[in-house]
PARO-459398 format. One record per residue (C-alpha): residue in one letter; y, x, z. Coordinates in steps of 0.1 Angstrom, whole numbers, padded with zeros to 4 digits, always signed. Example, Ala and Ser with C-alpha at 12.3 -4.5 7.8 and 13.67 -1.06 7.14 Angstrom:
2
A-0045+0123+0078 S-0011+0137+0071 
***
This chain:
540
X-0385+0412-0306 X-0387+0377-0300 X-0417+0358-0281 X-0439+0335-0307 X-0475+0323-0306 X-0490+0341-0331 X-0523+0356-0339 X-0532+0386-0316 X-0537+0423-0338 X-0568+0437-0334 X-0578+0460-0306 X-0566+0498-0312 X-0576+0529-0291 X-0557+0547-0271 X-0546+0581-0282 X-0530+0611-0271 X-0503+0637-0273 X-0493+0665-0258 X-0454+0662-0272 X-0426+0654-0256 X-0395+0640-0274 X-0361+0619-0262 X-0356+0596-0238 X-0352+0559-0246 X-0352+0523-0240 X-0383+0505-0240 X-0386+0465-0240 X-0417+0444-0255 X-0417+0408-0255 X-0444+0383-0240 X-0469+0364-0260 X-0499+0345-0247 X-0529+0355-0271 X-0553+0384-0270 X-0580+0389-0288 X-0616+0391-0274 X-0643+0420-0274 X-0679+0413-0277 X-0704+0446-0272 X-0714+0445-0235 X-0725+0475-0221 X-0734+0488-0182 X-0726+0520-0168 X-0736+0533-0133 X-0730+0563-0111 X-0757+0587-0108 X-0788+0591-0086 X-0795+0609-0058 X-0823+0615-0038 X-0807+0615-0003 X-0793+0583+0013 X-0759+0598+0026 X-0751+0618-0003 X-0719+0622-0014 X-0696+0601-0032 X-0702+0605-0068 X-0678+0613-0094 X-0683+0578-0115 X-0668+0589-0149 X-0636+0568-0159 X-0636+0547-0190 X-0603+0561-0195 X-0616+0599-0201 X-0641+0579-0230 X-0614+0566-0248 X-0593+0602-0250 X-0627+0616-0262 X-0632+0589-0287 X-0595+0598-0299 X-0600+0631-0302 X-0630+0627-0325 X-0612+0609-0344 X-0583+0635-0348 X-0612+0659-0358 X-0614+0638-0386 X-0578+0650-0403 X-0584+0684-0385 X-0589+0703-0424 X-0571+0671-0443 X-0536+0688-0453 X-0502+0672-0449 X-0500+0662-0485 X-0533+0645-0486 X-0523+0628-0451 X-0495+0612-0463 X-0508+0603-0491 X-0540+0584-0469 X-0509+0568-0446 X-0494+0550-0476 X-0527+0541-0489 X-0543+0530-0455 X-0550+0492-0451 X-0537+0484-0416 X-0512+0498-0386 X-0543+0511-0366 X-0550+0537-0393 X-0519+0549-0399 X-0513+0551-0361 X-0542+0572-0363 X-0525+0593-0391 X-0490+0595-0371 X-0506+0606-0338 X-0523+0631-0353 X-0491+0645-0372 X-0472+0646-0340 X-0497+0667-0323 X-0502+0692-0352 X-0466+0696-0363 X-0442+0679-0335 X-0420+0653-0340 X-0393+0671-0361 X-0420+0682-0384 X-0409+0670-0418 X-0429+0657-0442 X-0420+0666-0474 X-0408+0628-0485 X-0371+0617-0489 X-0354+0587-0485 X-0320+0581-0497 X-0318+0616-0500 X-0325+0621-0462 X-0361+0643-0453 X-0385+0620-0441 X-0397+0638-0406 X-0427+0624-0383 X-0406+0614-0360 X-0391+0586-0384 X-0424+0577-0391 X-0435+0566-0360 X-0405+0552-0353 X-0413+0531-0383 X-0450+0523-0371 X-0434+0515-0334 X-0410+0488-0356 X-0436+0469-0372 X-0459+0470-0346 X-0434+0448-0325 X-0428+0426-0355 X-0471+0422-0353 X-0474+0419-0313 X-0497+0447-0319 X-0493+0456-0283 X-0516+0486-0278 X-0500+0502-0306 X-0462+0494-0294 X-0474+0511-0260 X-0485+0540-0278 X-0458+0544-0299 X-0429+0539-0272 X-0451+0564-0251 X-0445+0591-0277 X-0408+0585-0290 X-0404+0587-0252 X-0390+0561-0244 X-0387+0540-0211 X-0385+0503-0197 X-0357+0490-0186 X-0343+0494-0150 X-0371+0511-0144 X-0354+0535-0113 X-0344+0504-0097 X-0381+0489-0100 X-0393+0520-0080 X-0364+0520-0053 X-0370+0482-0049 X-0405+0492-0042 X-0397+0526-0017 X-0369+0507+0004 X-0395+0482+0011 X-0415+0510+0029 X-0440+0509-0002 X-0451+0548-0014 X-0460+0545-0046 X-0493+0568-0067 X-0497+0576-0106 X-0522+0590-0124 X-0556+0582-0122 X-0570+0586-0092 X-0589+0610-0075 X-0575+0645-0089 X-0542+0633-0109 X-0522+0612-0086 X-0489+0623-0078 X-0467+0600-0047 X-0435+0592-0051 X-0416+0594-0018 X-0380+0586-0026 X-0361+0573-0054 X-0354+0590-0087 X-0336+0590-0118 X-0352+0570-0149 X-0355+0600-0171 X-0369+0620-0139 X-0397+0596-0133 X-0409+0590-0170 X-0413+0629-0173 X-0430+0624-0138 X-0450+0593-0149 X-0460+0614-0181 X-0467+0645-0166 X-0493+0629-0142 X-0512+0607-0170 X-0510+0643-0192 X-0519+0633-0225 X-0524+0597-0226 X-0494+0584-0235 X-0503+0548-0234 X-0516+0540-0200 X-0483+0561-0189 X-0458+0533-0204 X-0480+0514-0191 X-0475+0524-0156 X-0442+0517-0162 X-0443+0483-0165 X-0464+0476-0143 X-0442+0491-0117 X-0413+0468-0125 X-0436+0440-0125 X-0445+0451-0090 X-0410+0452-0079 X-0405+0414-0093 X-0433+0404-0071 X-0423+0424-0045 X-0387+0409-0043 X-0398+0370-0050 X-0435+0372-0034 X-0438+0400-0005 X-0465+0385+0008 X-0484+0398-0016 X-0481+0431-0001 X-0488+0429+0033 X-0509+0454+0048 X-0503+0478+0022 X-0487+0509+0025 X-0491+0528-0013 X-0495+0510-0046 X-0522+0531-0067 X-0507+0522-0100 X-0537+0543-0115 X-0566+0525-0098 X-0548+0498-0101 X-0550+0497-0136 X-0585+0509-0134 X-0593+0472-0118 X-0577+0454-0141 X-0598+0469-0172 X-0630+0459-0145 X-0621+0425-0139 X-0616+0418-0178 X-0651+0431-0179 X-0663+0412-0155 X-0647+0376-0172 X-0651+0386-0202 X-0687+0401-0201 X-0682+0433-0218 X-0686+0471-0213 X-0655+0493-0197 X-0646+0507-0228 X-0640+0476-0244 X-0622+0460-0212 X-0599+0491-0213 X-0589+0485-0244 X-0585+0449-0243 X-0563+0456-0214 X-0544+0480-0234 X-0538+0457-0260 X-0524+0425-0235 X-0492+0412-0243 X-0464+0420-0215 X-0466+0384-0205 X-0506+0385-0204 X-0500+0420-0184 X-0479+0402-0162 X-0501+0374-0157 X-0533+0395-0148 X-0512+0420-0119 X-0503+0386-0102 X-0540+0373-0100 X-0548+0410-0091 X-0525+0412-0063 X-0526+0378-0052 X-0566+0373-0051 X-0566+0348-0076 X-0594+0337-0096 X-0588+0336-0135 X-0607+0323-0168 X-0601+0339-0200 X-0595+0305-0222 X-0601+0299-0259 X-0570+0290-0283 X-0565+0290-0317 X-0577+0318-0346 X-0601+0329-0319 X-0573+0340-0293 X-0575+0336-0256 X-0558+0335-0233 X-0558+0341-0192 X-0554+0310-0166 X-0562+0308-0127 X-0589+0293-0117 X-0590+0264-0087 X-0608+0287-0061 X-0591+0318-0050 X-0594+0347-0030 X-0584+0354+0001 X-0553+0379+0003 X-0568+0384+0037 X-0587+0417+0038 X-0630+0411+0038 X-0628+0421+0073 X-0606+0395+0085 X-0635+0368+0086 X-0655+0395+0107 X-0632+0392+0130 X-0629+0356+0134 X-0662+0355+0141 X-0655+0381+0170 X-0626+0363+0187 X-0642+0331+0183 X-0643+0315+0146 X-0665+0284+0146 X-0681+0294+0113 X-0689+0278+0081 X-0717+0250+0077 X-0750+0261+0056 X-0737+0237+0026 X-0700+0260+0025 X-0723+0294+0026 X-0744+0284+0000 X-0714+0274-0023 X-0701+0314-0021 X-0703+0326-0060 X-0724+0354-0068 X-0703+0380-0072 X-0672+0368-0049 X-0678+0396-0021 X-0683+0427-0044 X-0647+0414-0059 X-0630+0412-0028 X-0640+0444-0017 X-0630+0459-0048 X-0599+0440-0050 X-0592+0452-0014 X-0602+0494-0019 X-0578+0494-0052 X-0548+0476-0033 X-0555+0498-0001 X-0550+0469+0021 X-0568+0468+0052 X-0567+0448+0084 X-0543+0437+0101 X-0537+0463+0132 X-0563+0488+0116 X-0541+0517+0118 X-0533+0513+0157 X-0574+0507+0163 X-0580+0538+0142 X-0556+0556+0169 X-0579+0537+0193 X-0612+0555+0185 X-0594+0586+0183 X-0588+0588+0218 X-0625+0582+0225 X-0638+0609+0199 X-0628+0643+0185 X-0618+0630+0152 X-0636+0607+0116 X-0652+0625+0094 X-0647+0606+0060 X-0667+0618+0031 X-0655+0655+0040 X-0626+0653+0054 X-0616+0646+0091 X-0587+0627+0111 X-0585+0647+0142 X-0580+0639+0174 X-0548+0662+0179 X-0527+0630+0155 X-0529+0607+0190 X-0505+0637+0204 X-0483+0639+0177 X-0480+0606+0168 X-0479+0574+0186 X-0503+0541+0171 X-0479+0521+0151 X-0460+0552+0138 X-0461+0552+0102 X-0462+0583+0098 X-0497+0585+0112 X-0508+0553+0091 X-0503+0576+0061 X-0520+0601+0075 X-0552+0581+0076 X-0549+0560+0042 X-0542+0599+0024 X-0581+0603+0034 X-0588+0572+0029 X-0577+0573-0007 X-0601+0605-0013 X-0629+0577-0019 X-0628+0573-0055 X-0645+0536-0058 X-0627+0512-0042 X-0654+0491-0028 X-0671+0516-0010 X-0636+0525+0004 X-0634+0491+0017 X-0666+0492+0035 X-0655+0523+0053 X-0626+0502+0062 X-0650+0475+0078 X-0670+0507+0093 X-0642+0516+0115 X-0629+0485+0122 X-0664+0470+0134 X-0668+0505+0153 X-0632+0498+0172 X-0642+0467+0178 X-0674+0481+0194 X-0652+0506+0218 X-0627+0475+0228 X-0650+0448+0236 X-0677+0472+0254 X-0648+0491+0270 X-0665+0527+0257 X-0651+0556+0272 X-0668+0578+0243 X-0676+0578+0213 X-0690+0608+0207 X-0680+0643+0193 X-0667+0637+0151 X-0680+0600+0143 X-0691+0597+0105 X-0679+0567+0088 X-0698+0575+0058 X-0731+0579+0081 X-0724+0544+0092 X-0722+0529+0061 X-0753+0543+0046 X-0777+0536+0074 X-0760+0502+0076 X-0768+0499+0037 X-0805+0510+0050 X-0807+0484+0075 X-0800+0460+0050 X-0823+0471+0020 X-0851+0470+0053 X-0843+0435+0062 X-0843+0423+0024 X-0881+0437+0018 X-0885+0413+0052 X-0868+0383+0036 X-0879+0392+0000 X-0842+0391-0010 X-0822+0398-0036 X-0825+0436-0031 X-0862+0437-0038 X-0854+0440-0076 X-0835+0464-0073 X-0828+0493-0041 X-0855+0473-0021 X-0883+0484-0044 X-0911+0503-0032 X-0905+0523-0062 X-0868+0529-0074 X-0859+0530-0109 X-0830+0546-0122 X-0804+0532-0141 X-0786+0537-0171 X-0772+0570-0170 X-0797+0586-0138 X-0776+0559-0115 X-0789+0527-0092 X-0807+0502-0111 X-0782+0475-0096 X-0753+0500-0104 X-0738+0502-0067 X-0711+0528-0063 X-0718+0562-0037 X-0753+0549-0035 X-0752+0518-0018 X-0770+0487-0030 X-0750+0464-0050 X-0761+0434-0032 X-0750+0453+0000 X-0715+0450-0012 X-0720+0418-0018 X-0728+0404+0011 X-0704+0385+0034 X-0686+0403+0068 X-0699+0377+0086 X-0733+0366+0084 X-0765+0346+0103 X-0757+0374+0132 X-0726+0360+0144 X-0732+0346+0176 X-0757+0369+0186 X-0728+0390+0182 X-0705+0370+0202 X-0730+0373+0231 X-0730+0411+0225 X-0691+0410+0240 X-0706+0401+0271 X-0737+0428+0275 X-0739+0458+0283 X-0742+0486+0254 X-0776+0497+0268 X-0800+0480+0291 X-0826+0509+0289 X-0806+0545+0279 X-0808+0558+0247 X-0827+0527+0232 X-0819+0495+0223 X-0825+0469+0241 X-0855+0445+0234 X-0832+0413+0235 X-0810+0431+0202 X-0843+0442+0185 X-0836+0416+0160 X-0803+0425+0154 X-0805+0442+0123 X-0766+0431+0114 X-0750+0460+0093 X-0714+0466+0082 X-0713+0441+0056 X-0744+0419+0074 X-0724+0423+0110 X-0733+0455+0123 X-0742+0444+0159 X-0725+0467+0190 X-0760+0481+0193 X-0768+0493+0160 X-0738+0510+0159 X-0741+0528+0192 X-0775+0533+0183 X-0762+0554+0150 X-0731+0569+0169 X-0762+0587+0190 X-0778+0595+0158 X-0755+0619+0142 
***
């Protein structure tokens, strides 16, 4: 296949199988357009009655779309062979008779054939989608070349050397969709090994398993020309990577996460290229008109810092001189929540976060993260910058299943180790909840917004809450916590009252808080000041 500018096909579904078949090569070409969706919709998680509940299962966009195909397969469930070929030949365009094919190879298999000849040769459904894989690289319709290739079983190239550039870099790498079906690859493997691994851990979706593959070798270019890009990262979540992807198409694009995930599905391998690198590297990007209605994706001026959120926290700590009223009031609407989000599905963190994690642990029992604990006992096993113990943490870490409420754990335990350095705290306490932090932090804030009659007030900060769509927040905040909580800067009007904190005592009057902090209602993402914290540490 052979790059052109041409019209992009129109957006297909993903579908499934459950069939495995031989192993081959896969390549597709790069091409600039993709078409647009249109329908926006909103989804949210669901509501709860308790401010530290659980995090909840958001359903993935991903599980819609196999449901979606499945109906659709239900459609030629009583339709016999006969009649189905007969509806291929007659169909109008590749994205029905995909729908035909996939359905013949999961009723009958791939060897299945179909009772035409050609050239006195039977005609079996495996050279039928063979054929449909053809012309769907002649058309650029990539969705369908991805589902195709995924089916025939075939492969990108150099894909084992993709995933061993990525492992001898120190770089684990996750697939599957993340939280139940992720499987880590530890050590390099065999191509045909790791597509039946790949495959095995996106089940029956086919599609989003080639691509996985491509986008680890894309990772592995980046990795060898930009590592930079990876810094503070110790696994690549190729499944919540993608997952991010489909919701920053959303978000430029303005339209629901079904649609996004099938946009994204249907992105040419240049285009698929093009997003990762904004991804990883923080960048802004438009989607930009062309010709016939195609777009295509460009960066923007402004860009994200590949800094984690909590890096401009910490400047403030150690002495950042901070940024005039005019610069604040220039932050886009929006900018924070993406950061953190950006951040959770990269699992990049900090700088030195894993040796102040060993930190607290010498001054508690153990973190208790949304169920599960790091213990204590890891400081005597393991020693701070051992990375063995840095995995140990990120594994429950990654239990979080939304990525920007991962991140503000993150911030929670580095603003709580920053609490036990600068105030030289002997204890912490017995198990310190992260979770707890973050919730009565999000409290805090939704307190202070009825003050200030902020942004909140429409939404979490109501005297009367309203659900959302689907039972969740009204503002559509993930594990509960207000939307405009996540997007609120690190650092914030608190600052320098926290600067003076460094130099107080944690407690002038025990078990209170001092009258000079009473003000200091500074949170997580609003600055949590040394007192609150303390104040919650005694709490729990």
């Amino acid at each position: 296949m052979h790059a052109h500018k041409t019209e992009a096909p129109p957006i297909v579904s993903r579908r499934e199988s459950t069939v495995g078949s031989p192993t081959g090569d896969f390549m597709v070409a790069p091409s600039l357009e993709i078409s647009v969706p249109t329908t926006p919709t909103r989804v949210t998680p669901p509501l709860s009655s308790h401010s530290r509940s659980p995090s909840p299962e958001k359903e993935d966009a991903w599980e819609n779309i196999i449901r979606r195909r499945v109906a659709s397969d239900a459609v030629y469930e009583n339709v016999d062979l006969e009649e189905l070929m007969l509806q291929m030949r007659e169909a109008e365009n590749l994205e029905e008779q995909g729908d035909i094919i996939h359905y013949l190879v999961v009723k009958f298999g791939l060897n299945h054939e179909t009772g035409s000849v050609i050239e006195g040769q039977a005609v079996t459904v495996k050279d039928l989608l063979k054929d449909l894989y053809e012309r769907a690289c002649q058309m650029k319709h990539w969705a369908l070349v991805r589902h195709a290739a995924g089916m025939l079983g075939k492969r990108v190239e150099d894909l084992a050397k993709a995933m061993t550039d990525l492992l001898v870099r120190q770089k684990q790498v996750t697939v599957g969709l993340p939280p139940h079906n992720e499987v880590t690859i530890t050590a390099p493997l065999p191509s045909s090994e790791l597509r039946v691994l790949i495959h095995e851990a996106y089940g029956s979706d086919e599609t989003t398993a080639m691509l996985t593959q491509e986008l680890v070798v894309y990772l592995a270019m980046f990795i060898r020309t930009e590592p930079s890009l990876f810094s503070e990262m110790l696994r690549l979540r190729v499944g919540l990577i993608i997952q991010v992807m489909a919701s920053e198409l959303a978000r430029t694009i303005q339209c629901g996460p079904d649609v996004a995930s099938d946009h994204l599905l249907n992105l040419s391998p240049f285009e698929m290229k093009n997003l990762l690198h904004h991804i990883m590297s923080g960048k802004e990007f438009n989607i930009g008109s062309g010709r016939s209605g195609t777009f295509f994706i460009s960066s923007r001026s402004t860009k994200v810092s590949k800094k984690s959120t909590i890096g401009s926290f910490l400047g403030s700590v150690v002495g950042m001189e901070g940024k005039s009223s005019d610069d604040a009031e220039t932050e886009r609407h929006g900018q924070w929540l993406r950061r953190r989000r950006l951040d959770g599905a990269l699992n990049r963190v900090p700088r030195n976060f894993y040796p102040r994690i060993w930190n607290i642990l010498e001054k508690c029992r153990g973190i208790n993260i949304e169920g599960k604990v790091i213990p204590q006992t890891l400081t005597q096993e393991m020693t701070p910058g051992e990375l063995k113990f840095a995995l140990e943490v990120e594994t429950i870490l990654n239990t979080i299943p939304q990525p920007e409420y991962r991140q503000l754990v993150v911030e929670a335990m580095m603003v709580l180790a920053l609490v036990a350095e600068y105030h030289n705290a002997d204890q912490l306490g017995d198990i310190v909840s992260a979770q707890d932090i973050v919730h009565v932090a999000n409290n805090i804030f939704l307190s202070d917004q009825k003050q200030q009659d902020g942004d909140a007030t429409l939404c979490c900060a109501r005297e009367k809450r309203e659900p959302g769509v689907g039972g969740g927040l009204a503002c559509g905040g993930a594990a509960y916590i207000c939307l405009h909580f996540y997007d609120s800067a690190p650092s914030g009007s608190y600052a320098e009252e926290l600067k003076e904190h460094k130099r107080k005592p944690l407690f002038s009057v025990p078990g209170t808080i001092s009258p000079v902090c009473r003000k200091c209602t500074i949170n997580v993402t609003y600055c949590i000041s040394s007192f609150r914290v303390m104040f919650i540490l005694k709490t729990f």
